[in-house]
BAVOSE-445356 format. One record per residue (C-alpha): x negated, y, z negated; residue in three letters; residue number from 0; chain. Coordinates in Angstrom, 2 decimals. Each point is the difference from the previous one (the first is absolute). Layout:
<baros>
<baro><xx>X</xx><yy>Y</yy><zz>Z</zz><aa>ALA</aa><i>NUM</i><ch>A</ch></baro>
...
</baros>
This chain:
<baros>
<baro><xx>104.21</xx><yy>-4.71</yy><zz>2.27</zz><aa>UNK</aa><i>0</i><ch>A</ch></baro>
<baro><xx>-0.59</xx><yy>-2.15</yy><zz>3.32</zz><aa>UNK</aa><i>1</i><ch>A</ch></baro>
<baro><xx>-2.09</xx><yy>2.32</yy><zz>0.85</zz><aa>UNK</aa><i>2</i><ch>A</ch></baro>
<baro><xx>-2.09</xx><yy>0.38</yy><zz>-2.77</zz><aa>UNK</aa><i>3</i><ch>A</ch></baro>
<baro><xx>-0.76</xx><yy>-3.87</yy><zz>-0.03</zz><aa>UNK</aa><i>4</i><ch>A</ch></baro>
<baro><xx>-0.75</xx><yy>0.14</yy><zz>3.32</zz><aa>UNK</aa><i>5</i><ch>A</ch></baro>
<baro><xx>-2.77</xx><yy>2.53</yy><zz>0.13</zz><aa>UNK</aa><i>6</i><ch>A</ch></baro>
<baro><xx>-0.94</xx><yy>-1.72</yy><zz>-3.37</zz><aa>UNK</aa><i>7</i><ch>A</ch></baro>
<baro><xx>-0.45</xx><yy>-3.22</yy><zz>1.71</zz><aa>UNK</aa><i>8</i><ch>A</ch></baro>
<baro><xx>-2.06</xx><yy>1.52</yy><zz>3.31</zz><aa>UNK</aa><i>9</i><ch>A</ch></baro>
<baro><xx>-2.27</xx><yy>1.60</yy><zz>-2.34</zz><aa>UNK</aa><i>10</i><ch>A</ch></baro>
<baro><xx>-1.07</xx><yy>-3.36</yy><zz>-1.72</zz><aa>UNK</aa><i>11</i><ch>A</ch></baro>
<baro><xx>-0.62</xx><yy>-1.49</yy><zz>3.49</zz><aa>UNK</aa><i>12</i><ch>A</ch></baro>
<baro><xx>-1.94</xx><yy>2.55</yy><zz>0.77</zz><aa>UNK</aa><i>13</i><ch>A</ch></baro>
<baro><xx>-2.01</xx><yy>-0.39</yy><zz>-2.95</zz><aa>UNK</aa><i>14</i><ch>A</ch></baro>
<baro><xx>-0.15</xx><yy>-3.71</yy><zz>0.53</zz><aa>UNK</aa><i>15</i><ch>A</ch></baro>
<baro><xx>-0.98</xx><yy>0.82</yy><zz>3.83</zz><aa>UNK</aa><i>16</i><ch>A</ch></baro>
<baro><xx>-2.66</xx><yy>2.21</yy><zz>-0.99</zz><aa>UNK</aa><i>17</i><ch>A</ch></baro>
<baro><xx>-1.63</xx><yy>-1.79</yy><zz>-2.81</zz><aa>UNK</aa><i>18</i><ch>A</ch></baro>
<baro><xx>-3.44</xx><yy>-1.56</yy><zz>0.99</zz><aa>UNK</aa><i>19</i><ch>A</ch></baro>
<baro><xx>-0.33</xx><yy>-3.62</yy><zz>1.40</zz><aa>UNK</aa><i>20</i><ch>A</ch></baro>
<baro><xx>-1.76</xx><yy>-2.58</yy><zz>-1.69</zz><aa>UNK</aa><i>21</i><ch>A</ch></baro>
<baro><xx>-3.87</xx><yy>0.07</yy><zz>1.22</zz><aa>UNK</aa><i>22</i><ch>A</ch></baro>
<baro><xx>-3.20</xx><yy>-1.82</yy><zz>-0.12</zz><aa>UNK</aa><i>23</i><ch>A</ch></baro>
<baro><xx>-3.51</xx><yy>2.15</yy><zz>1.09</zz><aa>UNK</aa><i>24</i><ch>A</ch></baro>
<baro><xx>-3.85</xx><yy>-0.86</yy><zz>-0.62</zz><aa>UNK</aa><i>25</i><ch>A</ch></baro>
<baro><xx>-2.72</xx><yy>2.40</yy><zz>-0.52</zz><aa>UNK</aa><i>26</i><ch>A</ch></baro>
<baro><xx>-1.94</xx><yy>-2.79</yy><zz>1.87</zz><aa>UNK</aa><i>27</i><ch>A</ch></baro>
<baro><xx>2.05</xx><yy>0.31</yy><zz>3.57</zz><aa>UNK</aa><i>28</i><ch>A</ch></baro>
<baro><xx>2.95</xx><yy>1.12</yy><zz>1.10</zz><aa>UNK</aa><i>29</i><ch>A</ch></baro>
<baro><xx>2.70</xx><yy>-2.01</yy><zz>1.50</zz><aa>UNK</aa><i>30</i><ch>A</ch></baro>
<baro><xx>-0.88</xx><yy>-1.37</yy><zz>3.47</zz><aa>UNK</aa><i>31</i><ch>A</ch></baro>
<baro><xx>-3.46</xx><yy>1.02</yy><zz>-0.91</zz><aa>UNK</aa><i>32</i><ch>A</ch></baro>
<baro><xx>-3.33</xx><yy>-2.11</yy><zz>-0.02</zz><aa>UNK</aa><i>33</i><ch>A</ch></baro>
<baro><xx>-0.75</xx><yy>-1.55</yy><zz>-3.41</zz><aa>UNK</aa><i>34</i><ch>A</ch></baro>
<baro><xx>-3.75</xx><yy>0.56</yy><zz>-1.08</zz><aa>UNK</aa><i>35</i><ch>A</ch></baro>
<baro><xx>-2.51</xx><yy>-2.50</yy><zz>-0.27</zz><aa>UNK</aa><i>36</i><ch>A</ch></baro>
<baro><xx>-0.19</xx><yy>0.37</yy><zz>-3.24</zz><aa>UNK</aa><i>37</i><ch>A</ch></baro>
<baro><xx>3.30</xx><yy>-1.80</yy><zz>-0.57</zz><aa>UNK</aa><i>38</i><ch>A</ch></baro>
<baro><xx>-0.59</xx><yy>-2.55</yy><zz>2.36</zz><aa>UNK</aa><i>39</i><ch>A</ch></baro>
<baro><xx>-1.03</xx><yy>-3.83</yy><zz>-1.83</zz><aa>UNK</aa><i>40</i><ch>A</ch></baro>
<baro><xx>-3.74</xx><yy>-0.64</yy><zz>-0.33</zz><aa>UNK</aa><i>41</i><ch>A</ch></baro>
<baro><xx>-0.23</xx><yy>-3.93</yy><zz>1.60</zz><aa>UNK</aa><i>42</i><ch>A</ch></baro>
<baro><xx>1.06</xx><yy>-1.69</yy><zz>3.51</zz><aa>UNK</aa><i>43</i><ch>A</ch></baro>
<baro><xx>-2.34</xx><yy>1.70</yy><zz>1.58</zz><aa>UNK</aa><i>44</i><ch>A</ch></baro>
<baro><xx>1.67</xx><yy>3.82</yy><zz>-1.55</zz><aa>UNK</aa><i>45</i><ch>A</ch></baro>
<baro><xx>-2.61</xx><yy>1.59</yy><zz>-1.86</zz><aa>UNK</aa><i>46</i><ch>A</ch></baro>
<baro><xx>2.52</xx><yy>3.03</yy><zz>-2.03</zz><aa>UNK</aa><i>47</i><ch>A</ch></baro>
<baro><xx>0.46</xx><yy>0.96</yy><zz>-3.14</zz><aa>UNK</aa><i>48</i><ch>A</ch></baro>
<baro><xx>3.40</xx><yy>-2.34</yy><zz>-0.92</zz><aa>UNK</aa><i>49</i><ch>A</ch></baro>
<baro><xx>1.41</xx><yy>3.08</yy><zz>-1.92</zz><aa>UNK</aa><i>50</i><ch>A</ch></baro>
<baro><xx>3.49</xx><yy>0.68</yy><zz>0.02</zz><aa>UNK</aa><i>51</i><ch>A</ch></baro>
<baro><xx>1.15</xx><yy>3.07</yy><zz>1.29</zz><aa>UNK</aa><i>52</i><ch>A</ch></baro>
<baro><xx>1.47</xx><yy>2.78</yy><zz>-2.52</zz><aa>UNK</aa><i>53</i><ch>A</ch></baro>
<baro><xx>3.75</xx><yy>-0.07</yy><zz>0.23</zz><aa>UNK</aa><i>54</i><ch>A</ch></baro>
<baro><xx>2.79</xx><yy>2.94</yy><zz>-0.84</zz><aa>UNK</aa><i>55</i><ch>A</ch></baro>
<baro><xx>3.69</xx><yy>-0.48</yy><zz>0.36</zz><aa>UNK</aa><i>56</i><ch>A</ch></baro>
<baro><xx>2.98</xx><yy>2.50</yy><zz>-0.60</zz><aa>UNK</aa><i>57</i><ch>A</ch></baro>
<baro><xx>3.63</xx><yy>-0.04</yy><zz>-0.13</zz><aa>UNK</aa><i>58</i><ch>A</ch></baro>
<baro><xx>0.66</xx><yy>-3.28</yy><zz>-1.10</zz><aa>UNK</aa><i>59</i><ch>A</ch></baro>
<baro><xx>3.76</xx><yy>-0.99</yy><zz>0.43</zz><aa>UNK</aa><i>60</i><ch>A</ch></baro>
<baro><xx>2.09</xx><yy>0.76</yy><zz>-2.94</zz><aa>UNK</aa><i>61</i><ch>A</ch></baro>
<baro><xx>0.63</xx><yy>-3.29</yy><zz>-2.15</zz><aa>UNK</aa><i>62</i><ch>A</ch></baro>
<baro><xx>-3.88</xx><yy>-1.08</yy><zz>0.66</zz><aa>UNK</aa><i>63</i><ch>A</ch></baro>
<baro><xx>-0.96</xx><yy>-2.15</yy><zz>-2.90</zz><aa>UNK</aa><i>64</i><ch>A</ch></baro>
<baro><xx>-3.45</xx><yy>-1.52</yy><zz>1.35</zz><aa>UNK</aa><i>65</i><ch>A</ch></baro>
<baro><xx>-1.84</xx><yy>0.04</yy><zz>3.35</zz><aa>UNK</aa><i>66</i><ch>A</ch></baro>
<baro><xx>-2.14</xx><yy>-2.68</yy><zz>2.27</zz><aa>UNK</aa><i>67</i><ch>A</ch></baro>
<baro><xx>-2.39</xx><yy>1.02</yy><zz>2.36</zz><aa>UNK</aa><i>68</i><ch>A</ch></baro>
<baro><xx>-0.71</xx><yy>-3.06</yy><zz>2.58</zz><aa>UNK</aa><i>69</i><ch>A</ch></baro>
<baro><xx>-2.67</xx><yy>0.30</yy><zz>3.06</zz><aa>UNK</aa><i>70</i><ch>A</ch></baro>
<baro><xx>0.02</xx><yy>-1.59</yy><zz>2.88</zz><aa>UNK</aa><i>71</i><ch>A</ch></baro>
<baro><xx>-2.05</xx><yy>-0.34</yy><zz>3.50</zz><aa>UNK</aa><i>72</i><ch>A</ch></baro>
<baro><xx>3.35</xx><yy>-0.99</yy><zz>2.30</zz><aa>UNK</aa><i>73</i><ch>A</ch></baro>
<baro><xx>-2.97</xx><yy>0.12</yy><zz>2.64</zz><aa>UNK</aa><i>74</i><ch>A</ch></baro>
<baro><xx>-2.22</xx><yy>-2.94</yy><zz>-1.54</zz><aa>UNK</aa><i>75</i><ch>A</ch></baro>
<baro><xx>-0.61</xx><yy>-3.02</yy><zz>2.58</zz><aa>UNK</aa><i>76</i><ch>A</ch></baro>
<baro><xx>1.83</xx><yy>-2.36</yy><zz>-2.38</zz><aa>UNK</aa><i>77</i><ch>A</ch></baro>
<baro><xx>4.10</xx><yy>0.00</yy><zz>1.07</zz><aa>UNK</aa><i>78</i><ch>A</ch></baro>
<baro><xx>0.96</xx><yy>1.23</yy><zz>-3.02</zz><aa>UNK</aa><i>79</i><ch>A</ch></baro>
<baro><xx>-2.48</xx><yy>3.33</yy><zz>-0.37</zz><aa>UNK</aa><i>80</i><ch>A</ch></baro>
<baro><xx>-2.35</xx><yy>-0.07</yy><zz>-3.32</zz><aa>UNK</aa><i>81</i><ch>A</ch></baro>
<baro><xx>0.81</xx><yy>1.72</yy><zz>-3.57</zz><aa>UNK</aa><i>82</i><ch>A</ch></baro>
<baro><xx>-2.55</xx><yy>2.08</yy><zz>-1.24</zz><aa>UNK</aa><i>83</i><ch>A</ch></baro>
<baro><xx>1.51</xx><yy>0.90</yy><zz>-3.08</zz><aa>UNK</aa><i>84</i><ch>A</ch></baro>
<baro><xx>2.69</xx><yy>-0.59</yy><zz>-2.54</zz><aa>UNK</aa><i>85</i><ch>A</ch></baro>
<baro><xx>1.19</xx><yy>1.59</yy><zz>-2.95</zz><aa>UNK</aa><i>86</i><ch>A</ch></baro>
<baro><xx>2.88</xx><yy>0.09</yy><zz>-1.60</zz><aa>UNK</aa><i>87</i><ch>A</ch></baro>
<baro><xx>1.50</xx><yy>1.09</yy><zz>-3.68</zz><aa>UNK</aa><i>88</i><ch>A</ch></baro>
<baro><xx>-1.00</xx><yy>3.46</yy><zz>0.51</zz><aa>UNK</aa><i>89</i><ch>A</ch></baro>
<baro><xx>1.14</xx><yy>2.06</yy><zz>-2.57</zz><aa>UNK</aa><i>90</i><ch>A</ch></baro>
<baro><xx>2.90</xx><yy>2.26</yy><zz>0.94</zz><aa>UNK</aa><i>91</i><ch>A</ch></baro>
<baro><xx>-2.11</xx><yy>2.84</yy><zz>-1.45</zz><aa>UNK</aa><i>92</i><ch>A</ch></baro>
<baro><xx>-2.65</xx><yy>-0.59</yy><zz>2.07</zz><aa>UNK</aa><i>93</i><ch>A</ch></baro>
<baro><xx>-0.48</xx><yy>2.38</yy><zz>3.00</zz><aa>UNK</aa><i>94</i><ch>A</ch></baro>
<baro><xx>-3.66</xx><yy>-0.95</yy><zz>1.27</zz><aa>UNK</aa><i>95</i><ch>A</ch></baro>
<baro><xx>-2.64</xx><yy>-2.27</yy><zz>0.56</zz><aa>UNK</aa><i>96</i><ch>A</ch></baro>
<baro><xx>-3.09</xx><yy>1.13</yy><zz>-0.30</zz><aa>UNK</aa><i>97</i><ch>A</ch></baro>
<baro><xx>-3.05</xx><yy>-1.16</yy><zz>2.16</zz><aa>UNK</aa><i>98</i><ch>A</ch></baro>
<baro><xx>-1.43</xx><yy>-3.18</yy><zz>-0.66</zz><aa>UNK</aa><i>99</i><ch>A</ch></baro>
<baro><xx>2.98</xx><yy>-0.09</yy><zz>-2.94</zz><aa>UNK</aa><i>100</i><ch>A</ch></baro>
<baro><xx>0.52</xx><yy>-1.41</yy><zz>-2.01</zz><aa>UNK</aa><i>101</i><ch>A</ch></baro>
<baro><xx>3.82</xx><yy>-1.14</yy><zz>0.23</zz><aa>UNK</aa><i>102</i><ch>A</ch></baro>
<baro><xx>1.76</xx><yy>1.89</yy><zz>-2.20</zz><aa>UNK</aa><i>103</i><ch>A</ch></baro>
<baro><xx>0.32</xx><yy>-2.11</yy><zz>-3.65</zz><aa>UNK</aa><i>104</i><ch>A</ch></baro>
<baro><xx>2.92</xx><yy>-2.10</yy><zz>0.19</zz><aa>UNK</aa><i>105</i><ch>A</ch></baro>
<baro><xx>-0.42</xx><yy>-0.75</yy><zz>3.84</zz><aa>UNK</aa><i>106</i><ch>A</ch></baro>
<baro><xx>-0.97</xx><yy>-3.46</yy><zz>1.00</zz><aa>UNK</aa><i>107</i><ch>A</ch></baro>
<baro><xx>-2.07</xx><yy>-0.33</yy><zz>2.84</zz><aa>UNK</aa><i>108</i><ch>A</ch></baro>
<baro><xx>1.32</xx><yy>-3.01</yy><zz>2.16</zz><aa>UNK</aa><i>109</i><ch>A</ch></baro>
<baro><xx>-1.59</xx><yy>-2.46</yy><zz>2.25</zz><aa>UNK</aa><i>110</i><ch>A</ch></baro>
<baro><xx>-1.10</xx><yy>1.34</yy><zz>3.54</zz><aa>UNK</aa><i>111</i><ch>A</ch></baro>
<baro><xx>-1.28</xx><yy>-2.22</yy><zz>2.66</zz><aa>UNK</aa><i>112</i><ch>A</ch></baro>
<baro><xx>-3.15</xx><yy>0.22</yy><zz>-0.97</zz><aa>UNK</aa><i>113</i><ch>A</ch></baro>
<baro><xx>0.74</xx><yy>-2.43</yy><zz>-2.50</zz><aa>UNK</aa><i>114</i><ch>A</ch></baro>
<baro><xx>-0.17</xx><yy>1.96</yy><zz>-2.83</zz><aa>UNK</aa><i>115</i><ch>A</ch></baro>
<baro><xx>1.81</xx><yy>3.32</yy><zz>-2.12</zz><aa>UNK</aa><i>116</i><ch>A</ch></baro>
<baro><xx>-1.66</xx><yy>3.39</yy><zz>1.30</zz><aa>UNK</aa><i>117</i><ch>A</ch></baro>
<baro><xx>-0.49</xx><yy>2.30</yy><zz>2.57</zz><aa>UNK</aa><i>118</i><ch>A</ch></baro>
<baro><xx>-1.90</xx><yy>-1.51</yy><zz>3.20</zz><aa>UNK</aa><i>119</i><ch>A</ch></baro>
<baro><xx>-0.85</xx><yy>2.56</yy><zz>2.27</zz><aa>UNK</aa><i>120</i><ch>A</ch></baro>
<baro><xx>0.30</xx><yy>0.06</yy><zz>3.94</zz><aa>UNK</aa><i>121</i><ch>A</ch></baro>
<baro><xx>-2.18</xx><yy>-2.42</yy><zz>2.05</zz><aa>UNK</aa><i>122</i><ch>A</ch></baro>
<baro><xx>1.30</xx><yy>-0.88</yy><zz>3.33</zz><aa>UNK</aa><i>123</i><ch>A</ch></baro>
<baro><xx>-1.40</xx><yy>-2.09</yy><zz>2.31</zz><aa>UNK</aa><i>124</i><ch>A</ch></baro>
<baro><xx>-2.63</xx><yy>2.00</yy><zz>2.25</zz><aa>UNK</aa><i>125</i><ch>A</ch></baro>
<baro><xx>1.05</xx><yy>1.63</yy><zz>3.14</zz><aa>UNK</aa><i>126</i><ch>A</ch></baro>
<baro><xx>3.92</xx><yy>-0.77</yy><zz>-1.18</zz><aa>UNK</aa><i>127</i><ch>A</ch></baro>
<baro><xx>0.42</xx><yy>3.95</yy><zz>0.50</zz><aa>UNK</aa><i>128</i><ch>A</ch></baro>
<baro><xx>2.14</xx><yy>2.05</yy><zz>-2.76</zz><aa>UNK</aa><i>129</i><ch>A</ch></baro>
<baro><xx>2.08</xx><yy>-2.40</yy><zz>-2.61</zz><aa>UNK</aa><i>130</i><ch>A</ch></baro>
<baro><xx>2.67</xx><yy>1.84</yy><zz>-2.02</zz><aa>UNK</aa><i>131</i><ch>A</ch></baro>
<baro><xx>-0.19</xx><yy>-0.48</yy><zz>-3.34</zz><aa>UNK</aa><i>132</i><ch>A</ch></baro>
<baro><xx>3.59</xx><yy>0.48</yy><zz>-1.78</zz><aa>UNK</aa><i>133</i><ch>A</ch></baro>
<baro><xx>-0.16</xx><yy>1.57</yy><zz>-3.60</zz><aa>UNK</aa><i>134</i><ch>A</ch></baro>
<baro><xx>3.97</xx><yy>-0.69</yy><zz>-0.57</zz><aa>UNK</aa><i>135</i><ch>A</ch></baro>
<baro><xx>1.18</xx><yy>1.43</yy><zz>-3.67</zz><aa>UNK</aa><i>136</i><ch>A</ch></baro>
<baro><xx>3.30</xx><yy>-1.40</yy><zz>-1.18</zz><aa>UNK</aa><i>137</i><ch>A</ch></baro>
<baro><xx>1.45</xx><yy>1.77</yy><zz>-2.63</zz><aa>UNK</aa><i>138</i><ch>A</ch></baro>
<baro><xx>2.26</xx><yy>-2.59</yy><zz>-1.93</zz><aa>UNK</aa><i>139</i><ch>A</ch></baro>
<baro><xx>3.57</xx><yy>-0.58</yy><zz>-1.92</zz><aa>UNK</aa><i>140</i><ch>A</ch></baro>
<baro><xx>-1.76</xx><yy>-2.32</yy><zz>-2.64</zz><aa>UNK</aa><i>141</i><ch>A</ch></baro>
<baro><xx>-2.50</xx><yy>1.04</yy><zz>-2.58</zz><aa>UNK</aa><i>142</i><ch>A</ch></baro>
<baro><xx>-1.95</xx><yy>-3.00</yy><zz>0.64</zz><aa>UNK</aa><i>143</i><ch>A</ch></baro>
<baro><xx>-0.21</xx><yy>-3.04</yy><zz>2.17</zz><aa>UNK</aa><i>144</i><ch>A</ch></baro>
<baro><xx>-0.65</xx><yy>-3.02</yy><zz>-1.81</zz><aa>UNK</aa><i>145</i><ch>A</ch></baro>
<baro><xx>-1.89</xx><yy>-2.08</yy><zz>2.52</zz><aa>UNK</aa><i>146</i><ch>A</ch></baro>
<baro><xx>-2.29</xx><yy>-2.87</yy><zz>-0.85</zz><aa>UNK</aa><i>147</i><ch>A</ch></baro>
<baro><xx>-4.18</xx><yy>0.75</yy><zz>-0.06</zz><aa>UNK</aa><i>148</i><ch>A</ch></baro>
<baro><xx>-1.87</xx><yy>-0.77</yy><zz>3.14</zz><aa>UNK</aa><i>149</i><ch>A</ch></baro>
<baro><xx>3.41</xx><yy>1.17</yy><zz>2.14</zz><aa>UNK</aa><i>150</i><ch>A</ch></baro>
<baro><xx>-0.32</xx><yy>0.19</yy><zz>3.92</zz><aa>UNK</aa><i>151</i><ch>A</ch></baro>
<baro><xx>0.26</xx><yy>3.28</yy><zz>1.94</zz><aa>UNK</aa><i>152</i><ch>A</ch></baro>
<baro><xx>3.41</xx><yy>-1.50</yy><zz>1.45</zz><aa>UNK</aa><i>153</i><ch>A</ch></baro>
<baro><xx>1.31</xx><yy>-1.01</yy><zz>-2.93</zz><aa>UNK</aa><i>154</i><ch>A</ch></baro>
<baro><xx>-0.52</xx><yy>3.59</yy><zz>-2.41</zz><aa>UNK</aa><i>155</i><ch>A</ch></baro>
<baro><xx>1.47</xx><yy>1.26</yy><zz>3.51</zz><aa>UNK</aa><i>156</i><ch>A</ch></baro>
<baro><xx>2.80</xx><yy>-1.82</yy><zz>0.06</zz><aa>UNK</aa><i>157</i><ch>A</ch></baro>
<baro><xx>0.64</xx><yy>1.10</yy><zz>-3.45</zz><aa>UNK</aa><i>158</i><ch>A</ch></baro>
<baro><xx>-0.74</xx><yy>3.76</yy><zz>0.84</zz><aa>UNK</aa><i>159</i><ch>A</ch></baro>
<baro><xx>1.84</xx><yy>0.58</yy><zz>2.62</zz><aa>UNK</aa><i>160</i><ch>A</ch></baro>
<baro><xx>3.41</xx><yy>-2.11</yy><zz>-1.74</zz><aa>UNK</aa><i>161</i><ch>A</ch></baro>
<baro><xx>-0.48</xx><yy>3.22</yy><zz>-2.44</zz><aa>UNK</aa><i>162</i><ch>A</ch></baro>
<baro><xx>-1.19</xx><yy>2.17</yy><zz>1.97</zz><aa>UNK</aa><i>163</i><ch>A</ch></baro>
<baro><xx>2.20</xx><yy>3.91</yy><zz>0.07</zz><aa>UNK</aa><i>164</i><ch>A</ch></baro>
<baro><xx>-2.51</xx><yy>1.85</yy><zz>2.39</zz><aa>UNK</aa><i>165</i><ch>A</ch></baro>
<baro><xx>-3.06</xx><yy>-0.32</yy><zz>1.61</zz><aa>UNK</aa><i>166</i><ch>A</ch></baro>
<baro><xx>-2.83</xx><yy>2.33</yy><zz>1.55</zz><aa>UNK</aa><i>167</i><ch>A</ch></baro>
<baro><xx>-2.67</xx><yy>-1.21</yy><zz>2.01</zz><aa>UNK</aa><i>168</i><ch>A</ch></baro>
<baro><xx>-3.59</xx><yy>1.40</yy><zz>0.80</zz><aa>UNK</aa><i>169</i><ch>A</ch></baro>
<baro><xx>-2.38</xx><yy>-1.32</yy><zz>3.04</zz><aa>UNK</aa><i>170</i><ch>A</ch></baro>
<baro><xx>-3.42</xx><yy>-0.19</yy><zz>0.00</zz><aa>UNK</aa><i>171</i><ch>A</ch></baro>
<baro><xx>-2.21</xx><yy>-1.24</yy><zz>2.96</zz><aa>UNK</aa><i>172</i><ch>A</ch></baro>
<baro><xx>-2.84</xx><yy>-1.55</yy><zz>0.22</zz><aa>UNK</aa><i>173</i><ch>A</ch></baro>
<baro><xx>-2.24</xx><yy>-2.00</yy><zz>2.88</zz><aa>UNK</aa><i>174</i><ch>A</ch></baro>
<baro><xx>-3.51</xx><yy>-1.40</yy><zz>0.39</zz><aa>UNK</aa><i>175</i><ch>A</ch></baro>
<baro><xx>-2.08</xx><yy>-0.87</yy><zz>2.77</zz><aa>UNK</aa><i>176</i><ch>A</ch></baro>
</baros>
């Protein structure tokens, strides 16, 4: 009988070993890979499209019951990097973004540091060489975070990442001369 719960127990480890890891891809560009201009913001001297990329994830850990998707520049000239985008309440259901969204309904769109809800494309300063530009999804314990309107980047992250059960990240670059 040991032996029988033995092999029984190697062969759900190997299951668990082999199943598929949680992951985050864009038809737009591929991790580590240059962003187009199309995504990049269309003022401070940028003259893009300020669409937001299309976004697929997979595998989300089991027990997911919503997800938040946060941006970030950590390479902005500001101490503290600049957050392009914000959005949390996504719908456990939900496995995609599409380009230029919307958020999926449901999803609230949080303050980014350009002073307002949406997505603000790339625009660093010229001849700064590549920025990477973080696209972290969280997937998340809670169904919902109840956070007050007009919320900072840190403070929905704080709150993400206190129920956070996995991450996956995907890079972008982007630079201007």
């Amino acid at each position: 009988m040991k032996t029988i719960t033995t092999f029984l127990s190697l062969c759900a480890l190997s299951t668990t070993a082999l199943a598929a890891p949680f992951a985050l891809t864009s038809k737009d560009f591929k991790d580590g890979g240059a962003m187009p201009d199309k995504q990049s913001f269309n003022s401070f001297g940028c003259s893009g499209g300020n669409v937001s990329p299309d976004l697929t994830w997979t595998n989300p850990p089991a027990g997911t019951k919503s997800f938040a998707l946060m941006v970030h520049d950590p390479d902005a000239p500001t101490g503290s990097g600049w957050w392009h985008w914000v959005v949390y309440n996504i719908p456990a259901t939900t496995t995609a973004i599409p380009e230029g969204g919307p958020v999926p309904k449901g999803a609230v769109e949080g303050n980014t540091d350009f002073g307002k809800p949406g997505w603000g494309g790339p625009c660093p300063p010229a001849g700064s060489g590549n920025h990477h530009y973080e696209f972290t999804l969280f997937a998340l314990k809670v169904d919902k975070l109840d956070l007050p309107a007009g919320s900072t980047a840190a403070f929905v992250g704080f709150n993400v990442i206190g129920n956070s059960i996995g991450k996956v990240k995907l890079t972008g670059l982007y630079s201007r001369k």
